[in-house]
N, C-alpha and C positions, 0 to 999 in steps of 0.2 A: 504494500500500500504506500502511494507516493506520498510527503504532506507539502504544501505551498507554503512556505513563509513569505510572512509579509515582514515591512520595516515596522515601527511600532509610531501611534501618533490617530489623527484623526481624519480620516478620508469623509470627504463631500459624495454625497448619494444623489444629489441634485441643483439644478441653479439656483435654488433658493436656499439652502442651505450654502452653497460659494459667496454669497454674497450677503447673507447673514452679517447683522450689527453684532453682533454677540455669538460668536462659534465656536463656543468650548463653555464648560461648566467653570472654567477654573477662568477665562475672561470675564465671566458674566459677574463670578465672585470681588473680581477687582472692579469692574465698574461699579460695582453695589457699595463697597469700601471707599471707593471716592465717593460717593454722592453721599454717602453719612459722614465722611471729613467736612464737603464742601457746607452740607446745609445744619451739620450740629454741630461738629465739632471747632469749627472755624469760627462761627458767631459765637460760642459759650467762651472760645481760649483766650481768642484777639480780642483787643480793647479796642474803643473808638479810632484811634491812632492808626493801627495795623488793618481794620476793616477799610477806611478811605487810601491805605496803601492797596485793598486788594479791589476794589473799585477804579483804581486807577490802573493794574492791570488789567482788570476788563475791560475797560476803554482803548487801552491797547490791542487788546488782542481782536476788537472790532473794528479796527480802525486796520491792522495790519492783515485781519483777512481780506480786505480788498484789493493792497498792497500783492498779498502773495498770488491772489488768484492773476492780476494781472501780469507780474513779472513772474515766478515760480509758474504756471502752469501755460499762460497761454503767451508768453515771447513779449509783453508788450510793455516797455520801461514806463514807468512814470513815477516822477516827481513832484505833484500837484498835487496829491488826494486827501492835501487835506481842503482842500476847494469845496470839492462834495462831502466832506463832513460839514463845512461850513453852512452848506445849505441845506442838509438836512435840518442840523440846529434852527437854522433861524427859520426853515418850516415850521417847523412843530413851535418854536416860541409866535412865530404871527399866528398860527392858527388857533393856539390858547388863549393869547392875550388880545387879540384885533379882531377874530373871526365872530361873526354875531351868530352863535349858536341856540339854537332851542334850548331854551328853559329845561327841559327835560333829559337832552343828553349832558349839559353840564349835573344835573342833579344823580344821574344813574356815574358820573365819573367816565364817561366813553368820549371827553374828547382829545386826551393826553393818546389814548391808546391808537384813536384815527389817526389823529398827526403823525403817529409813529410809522404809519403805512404811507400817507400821504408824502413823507419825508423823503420813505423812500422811494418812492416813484419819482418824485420831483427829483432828487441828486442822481438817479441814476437815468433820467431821460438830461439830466445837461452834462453828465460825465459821457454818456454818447455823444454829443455837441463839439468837444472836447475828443472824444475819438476818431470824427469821423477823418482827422487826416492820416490813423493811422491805417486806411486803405489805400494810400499812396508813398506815405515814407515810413522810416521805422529807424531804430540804431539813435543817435546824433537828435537825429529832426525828430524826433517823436519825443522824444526828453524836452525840447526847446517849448513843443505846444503842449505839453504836461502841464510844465513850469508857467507857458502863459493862461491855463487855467487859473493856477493859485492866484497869479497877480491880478490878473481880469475882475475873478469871481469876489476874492477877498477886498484886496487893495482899492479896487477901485466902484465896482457894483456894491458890494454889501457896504462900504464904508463910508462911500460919498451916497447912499440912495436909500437902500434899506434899512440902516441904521436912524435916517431919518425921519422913520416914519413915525406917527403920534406925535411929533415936535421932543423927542425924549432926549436928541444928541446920539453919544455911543454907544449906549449899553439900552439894552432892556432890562426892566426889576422882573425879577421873580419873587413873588409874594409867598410864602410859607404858604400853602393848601392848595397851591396851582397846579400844581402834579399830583393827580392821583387817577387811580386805576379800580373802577367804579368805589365803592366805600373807604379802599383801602388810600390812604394818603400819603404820599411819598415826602417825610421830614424830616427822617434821618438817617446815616448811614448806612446802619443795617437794613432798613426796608432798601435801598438804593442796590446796595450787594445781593440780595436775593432777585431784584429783579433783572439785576448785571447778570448773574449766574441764570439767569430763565434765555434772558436775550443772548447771549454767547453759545448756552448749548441748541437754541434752536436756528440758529446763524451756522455755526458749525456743521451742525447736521445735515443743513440745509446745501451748504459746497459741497458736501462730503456727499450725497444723494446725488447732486450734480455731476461733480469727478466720476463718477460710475453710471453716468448718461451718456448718447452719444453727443450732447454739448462737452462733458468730459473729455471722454477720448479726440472730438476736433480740436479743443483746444491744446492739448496736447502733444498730437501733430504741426499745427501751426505754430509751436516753440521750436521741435525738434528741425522743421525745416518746413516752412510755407510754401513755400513751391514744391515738394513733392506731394505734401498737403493737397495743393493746388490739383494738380495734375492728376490727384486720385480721386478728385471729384468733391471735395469740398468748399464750401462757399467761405472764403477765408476774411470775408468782409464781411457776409454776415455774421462769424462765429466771434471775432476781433469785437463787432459793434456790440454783440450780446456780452461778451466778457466785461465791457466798458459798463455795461448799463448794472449788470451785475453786482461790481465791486464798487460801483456810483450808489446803487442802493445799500448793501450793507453800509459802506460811507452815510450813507441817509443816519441810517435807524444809528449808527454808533453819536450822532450825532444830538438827534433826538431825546438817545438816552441820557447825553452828558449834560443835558441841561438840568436833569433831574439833583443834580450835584454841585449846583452853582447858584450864588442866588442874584447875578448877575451874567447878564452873557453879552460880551464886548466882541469886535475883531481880532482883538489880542491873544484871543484865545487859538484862534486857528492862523498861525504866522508861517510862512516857508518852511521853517526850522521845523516845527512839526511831520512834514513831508519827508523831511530827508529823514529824520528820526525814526518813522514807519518802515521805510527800506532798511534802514541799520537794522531793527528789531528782525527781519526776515533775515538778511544778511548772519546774523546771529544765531536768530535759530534754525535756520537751515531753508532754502532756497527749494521750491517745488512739494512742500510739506505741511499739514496743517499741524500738525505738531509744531513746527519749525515755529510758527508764528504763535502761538501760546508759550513755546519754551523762549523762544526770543524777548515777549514781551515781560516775562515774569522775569528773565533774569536782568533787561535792562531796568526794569522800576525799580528791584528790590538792590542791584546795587547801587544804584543812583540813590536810593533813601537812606542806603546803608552809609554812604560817602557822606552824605549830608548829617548823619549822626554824628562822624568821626572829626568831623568839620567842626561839628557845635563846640564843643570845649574846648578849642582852639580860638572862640569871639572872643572872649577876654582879652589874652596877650595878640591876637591879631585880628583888630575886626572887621582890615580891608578884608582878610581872604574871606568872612563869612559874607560882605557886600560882594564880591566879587563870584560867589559859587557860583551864578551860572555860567562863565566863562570855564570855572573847575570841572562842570557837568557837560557842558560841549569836548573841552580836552579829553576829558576821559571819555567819551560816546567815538571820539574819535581813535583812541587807543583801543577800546575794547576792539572796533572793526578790522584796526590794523591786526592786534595778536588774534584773533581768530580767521584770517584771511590767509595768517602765516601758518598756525599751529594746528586749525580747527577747518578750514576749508567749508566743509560739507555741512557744518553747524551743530547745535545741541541735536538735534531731533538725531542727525545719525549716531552720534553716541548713546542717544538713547535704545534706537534700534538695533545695534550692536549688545547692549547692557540685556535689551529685553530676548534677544535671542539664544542670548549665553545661558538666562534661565530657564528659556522653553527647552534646549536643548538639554542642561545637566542633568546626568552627569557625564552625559555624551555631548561634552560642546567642543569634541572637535570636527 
């Protein structure tokens, strides 16, 4: 009698099982393990302090999946985005504070939540606007009308025009109880961190459904090489203009949400520097990953807050360098890209994929 051996491990019986969120018992165990970190144990540990540090990485990490889905997966550079976070935000702040809504959706709390949709339609139909030349150039020139997004959109439309509206000057107030999501009223950090962790994993999920569409795999093709792309029958203007519109609305909603964390919202908020900051965070955590972009953005916030600690007791005998950290927090945003450009290439996320395969395999990881 003959016997068949197999290698040992989990074999797929069907498509739907390959392509399963959760395939394996001992995956489904760790994501069950994070989501009681993210939503118990995180708000019981951290203090107000540490909860607005982890706010501020979900800000990032919505701000930088737009980032990666354009450069990381579908070839197409850009240095503007934070343009279309801009205009998200300041959707959803006109649409709270100027829109003359029924009596009744402000009472049921549904008009924070519209504006959040309406955000993102509106940033992702003008990040196509902003795409549409990159159906003729790309490399060099696609970077130059990135960047004249940001100045267009911010510098000059929202700052001379929009910001004028109601005779207010720069900023709009945010009044304590203007954000809220029907009963629930968004007025301090931890309500703010629960709904960063609702909006980031349905953002996520949401690329991540995508990448394993065939919007997925064209834009994929159109990184690896557009003209072969081309030639195998892909519409690379339409797949380029949908990636734009794409990472123009996540841009929306990350924008939408930050307002919920500010009780002013000015131009200053969304400056160039912002933009290029987005690309470092991918660049860091790894370039064509959505890991890459969560691992990027956690570790540039936390050590950038961590620098800014080790800075504090240093104001007494020097308190230009505490006037001067952001200058210290640029320097070093620029060093961390250099030493991971040299040491780390491929970014956090493939070290993590390395880390995470040494343990699926042991104690056969060779």
């Amino acid at each position: 009698m003959s016997t068949t051996w197999l290698p040992c491990g989990d074999y797929h019986q069907s498509y739907r099982e390959d392509h399963a969120w959760f395939q394996t018992a001992f995956i489904k165990g760790k994501m069950f393990i994070l989501a009681v970190v993210l939503l118990v144990f995180v708000p019981w540990l951290a203090d107000s302090y540490w909860i607005s540090v982890c706010n501020q990485v979900g800000y990032t990490v919505l701000g930088a999946l737009g980032v990666q889905l354009l450069i990381g997966f579908c070839g197409q550079v850009t240095l503007g985005h934070a343009a279309f976070i801009a205009v998200g935000a300041y959707t959803s702040t006109l649409l709270i504070l100027e829109f003359p809504w029924p009596r009744f959706i402000l009472d049921i709390g549904l008009a924070y939540p519209i504006s959040i949709g309406a955000a993102a339609v509106v940033a992702g139909f003008w990040s196509v606007l902003f795409g549409l030349p990159s159906a003729r150039v790309k490399g060099f020139y696609l970077i130059l009308t990135t960047m004249a997004a940001q100045f267009i959109t911010v510098d000059f439309i929202i700052t001379q025009y929009v910001s004028q509206i109601g005779g207010r000057g720069q900023a709009f107030s945010l009044p304590p109880g203007t954000i809220k999501i029907g009963p629930w009223v968004i007025d301090s950090d931890i309500k703010v961190y629960y709904m960063m962790i609702v909006l980031s994993t349905l953002c996520i999920m949401g690329i991540a459904n995508l990448l394993r569409s065939r919007a997925g795999r064209a834009w994929v093709a159109i990184r690896d090489n557009d003209i072969s792309a081309e030639v195998m029958g892909i519409n690379i203007i339409k797949y380029k203009l949908l990636a734009f519109f794409v990472a123009g609305a996540i841009g929306g909603v990350a924008g939408a949400f930050w307002i919920s964390n500010l009780a002013a919202i000015s131009p200053e908020h969304f400056t160039w520097f912002w933009s290029l900051w987005l690309v470092g965070v991918i660049l860091i955590g790894g370039v064509g990953s959505i890991h890459g972009a969560i691992f990027g953005s956690i570790f540039m916030v936390v050590v950038m807050e961590l620098l800014q600690l080790a800075v504090m007791p240093l104001a007494g005998e020097y308190p230009k360098l505490l006037m001067d950290f952001l200058f210290v927090k640029e320097a070093a945003f620029g060093l961390a890209i250099c030493i991971f450009m040299i040491f780390e290439p491929n970014g956090l996320a493939y070290r993590w994929w390395q880390v995470k395969n040494y343990f699926n395999l042991w104690p056969f990881s060779y």
